[in-house]
C-alpha positions in Angstrom: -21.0 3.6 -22.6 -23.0 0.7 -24.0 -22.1 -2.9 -23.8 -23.1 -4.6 -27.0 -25.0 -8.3 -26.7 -22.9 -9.6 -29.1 -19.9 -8.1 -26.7 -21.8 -9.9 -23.9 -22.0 -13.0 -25.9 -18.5 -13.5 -26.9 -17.3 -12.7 -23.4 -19.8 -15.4 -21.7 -18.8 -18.0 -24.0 -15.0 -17.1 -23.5 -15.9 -17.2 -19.7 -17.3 -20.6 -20.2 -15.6 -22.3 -22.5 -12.0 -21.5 -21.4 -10.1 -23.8 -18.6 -9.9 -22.3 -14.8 -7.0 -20.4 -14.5 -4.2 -21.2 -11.8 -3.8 -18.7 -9.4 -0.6 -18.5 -7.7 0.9 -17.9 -4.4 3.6 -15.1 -3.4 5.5 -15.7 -0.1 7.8 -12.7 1.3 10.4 -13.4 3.7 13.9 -12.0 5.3 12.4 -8.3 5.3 15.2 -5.4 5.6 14.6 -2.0 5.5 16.6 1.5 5.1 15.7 5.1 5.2 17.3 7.0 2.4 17.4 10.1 0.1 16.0 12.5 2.9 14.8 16.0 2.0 15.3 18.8 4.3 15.5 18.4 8.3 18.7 19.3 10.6 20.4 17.0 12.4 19.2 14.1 10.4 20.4 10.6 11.5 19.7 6.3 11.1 20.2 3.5 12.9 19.2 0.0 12.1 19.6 0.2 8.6 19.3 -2.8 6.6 17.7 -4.9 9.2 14.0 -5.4 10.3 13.6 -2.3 12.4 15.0 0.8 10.9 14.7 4.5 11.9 15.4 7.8 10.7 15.3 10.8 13.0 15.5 14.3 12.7 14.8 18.0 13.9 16.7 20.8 17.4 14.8 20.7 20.2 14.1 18.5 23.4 13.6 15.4 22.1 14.0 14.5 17.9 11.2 13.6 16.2 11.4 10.1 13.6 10.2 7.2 11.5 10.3 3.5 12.7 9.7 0.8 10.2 9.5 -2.9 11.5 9.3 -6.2 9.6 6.0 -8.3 10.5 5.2 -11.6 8.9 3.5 -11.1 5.7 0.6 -13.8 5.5 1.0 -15.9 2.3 -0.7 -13.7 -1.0 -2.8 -15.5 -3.8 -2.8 -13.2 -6.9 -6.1 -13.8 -8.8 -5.6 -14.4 -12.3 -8.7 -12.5 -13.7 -7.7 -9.2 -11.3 -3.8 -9.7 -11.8 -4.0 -8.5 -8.0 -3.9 -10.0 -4.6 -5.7 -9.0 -1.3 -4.4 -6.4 0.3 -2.7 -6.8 3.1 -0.5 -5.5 6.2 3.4 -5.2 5.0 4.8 -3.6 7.6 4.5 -1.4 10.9 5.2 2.1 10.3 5.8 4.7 13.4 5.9 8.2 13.5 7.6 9.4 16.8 6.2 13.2 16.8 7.8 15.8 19.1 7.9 19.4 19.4 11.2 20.4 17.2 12.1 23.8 16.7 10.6 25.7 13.3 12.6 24.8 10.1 14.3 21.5 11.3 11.6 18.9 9.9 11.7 16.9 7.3 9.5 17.5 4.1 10.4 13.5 3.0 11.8 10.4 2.8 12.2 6.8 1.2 11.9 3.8 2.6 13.9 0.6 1.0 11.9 -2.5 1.6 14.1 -5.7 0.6 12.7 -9.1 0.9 13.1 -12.8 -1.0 10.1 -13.4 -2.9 8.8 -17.2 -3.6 6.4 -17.5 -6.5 5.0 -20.7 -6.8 8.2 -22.1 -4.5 10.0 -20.1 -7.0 12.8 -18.1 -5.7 13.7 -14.3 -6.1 16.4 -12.8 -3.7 16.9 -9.2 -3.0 13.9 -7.0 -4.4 13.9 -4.2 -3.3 10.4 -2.0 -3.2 10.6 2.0 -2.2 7.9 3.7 -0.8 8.5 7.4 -0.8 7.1 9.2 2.3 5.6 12.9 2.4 6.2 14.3 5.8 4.0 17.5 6.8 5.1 19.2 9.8 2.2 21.7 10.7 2.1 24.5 13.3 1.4 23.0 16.5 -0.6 26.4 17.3 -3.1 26.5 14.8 -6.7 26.9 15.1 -8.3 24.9 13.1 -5.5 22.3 12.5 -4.7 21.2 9.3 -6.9 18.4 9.4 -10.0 20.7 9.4 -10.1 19.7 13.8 -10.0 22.4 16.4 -7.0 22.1 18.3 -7.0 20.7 21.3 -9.3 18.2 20.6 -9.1 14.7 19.5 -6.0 13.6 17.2 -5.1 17.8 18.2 -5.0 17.3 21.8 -1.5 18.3 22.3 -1.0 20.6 19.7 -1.7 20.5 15.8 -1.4 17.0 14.1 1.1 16.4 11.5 0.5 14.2 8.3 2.2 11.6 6.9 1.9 10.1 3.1 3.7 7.4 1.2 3.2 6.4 -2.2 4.9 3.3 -5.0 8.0 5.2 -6.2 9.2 4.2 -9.6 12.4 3.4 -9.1 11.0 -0.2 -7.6 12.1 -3.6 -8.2 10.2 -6.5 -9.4 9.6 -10.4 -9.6 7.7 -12.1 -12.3 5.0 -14.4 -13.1 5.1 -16.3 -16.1 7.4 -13.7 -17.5 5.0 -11.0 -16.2 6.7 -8.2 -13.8 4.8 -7.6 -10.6 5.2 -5.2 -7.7 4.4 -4.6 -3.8 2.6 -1.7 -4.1 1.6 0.4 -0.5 -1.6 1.4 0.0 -1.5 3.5 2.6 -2.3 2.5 6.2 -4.2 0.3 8.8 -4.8 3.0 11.5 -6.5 1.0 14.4 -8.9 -0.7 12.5 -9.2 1.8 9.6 -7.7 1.9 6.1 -6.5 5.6 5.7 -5.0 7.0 3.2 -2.9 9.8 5.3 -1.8 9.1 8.7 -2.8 12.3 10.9 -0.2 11.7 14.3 -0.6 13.2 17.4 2.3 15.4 18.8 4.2 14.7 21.7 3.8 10.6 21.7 4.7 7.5 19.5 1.9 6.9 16.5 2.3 3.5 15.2 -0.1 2.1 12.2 0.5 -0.6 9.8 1.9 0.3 6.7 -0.7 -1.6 3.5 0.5 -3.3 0.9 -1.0 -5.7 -2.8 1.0 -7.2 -5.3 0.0 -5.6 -8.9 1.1 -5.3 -12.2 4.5 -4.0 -12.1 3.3 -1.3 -14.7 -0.1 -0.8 -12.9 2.0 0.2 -9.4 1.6 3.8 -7.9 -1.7 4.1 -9.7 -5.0 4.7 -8.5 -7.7 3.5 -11.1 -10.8 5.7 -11.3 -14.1 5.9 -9.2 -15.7 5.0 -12.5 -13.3 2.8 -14.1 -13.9 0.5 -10.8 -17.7 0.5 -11.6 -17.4 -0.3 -15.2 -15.0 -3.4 -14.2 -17.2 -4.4 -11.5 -19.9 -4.4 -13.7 -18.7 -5.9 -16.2 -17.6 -9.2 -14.7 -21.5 -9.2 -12.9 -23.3 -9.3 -16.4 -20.3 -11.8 -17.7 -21.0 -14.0 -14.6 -24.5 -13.7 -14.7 -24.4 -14.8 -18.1 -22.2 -17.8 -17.6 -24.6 -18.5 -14.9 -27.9 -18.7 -16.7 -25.7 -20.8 -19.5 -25.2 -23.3 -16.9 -28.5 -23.4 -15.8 -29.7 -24.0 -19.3 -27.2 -27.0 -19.6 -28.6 -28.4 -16.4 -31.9 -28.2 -17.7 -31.4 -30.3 -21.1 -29.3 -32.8 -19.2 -32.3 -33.6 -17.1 
């Protein structure tokens, strides 16, 4: 696709010639949580719901296995007003207690209510509620290879087949607005050790914690994932409007002195 000069043109002097836009900053506080709408699984049961640390637990067998969400202190977010996005960020800490259960008592999924007061601006909203729907994979533990593509025994297979864990935006979300524009927390994924991931492989017969990612985004945008080459195009796009805005003000420079 070919990016007329005139195209070019138009947006450098729009880049230019139009004021600096106000970003703005989103605070989240009093963050309660609840598993709900669970699929599949025996002997399914909560505790904490509606409060900073909630769990869900499920499955027969020696010990159950479960999800753990706790609250962390979000660090204030500044959406950009080019991107309509913020950085992104840790949102939560998300653990996956994985133990041996017996064959047909796992969960295939859950959701995850995530309620917090929103200040825009010191702009109040009370009580949005975000849901991230989790996928739950509970593989053979006996495997060879796993079904991460690992031999078992080795690494996140040491005791037995990994599982896998996925959450994604779910539609039925909440949101708060700027300048009458809805936006969203969308997840993105998780913060395992030091790593973004976007599935959470957890080692049986122990406690895998990771922090659960999160950006604020368009309302309408949330859930999404835009394109390898949609990315690039944007990317490039704002380099040859910047670079053109930046030889501009060269040239000013120049005739003022």
């Amino acid at each position: 696709m070919r990016i007329s000069s005139a195209l070019l043109a138009a947006a450098a002097t729009l880049a230019i010639g139009a004021p600096a836009l106000a970003s703005t900053t989103i605070q989240f506080s009093n963050i309660r949580a609840e598993w709900f709408d669970v699929m599949g699984g025996l002997n399914v049961n909560t505790s904490g719901q509606g409060t900073s640390s909630a769990q869900v637990r499920w499955g027969i067998g020696d010990n159950q296995s479960g999800y753990r969400f706790d609250a962390i202190g979000i660090p204030e977010l500044v959406v950009d007003p080019l991107t309509q996005t913020s950085a992104v960020t840790n949102i939560g800490q998300f653990t996956h207690l994985n133990f041996p259960i017996n064959s047909g008592s796992s969960i295939t999924g859950v959701k995850l209510r995530f309620t917090t007061d929103v200040l825009v601006n010191d702009v109040a909203f009370q009580n949005i509620e975000f849901i991230y729907a989790f996928d739950h994979f509970e593989t053979p533990n006996g495997e060879n290879p796993c079904a991460d593509g690992g031999a078992n025994g080795v690494g996140v297979n040491v005791n037995g087949c990994a599982d896998r864990v996925s959450v994604n935006f779910n539609q039925q979300s909440g949101f708060f607005t700027i300048d009458d524009v809805e936006y969203a927390l969308d997840v993105r994924g998780f913060l395992v050790g030091n790593e973004p991931a976007n599935l959470f492989w957890t080692q049986e017969g122990v406690s895998n914690s990771a922090f659960l990612r999160g950006q604020v985004v368009l309302r309408s945008t949330a859930g999404a994932v835009p394109e390898p080459a949609t990315w690039a195009m944007l990317i490039t796009g704002f380099g040859l409007v910047g670079a053109a805005a930046r030889r501009r003000q060269s040239t000013l420079s120049q005739v003022a002195g």
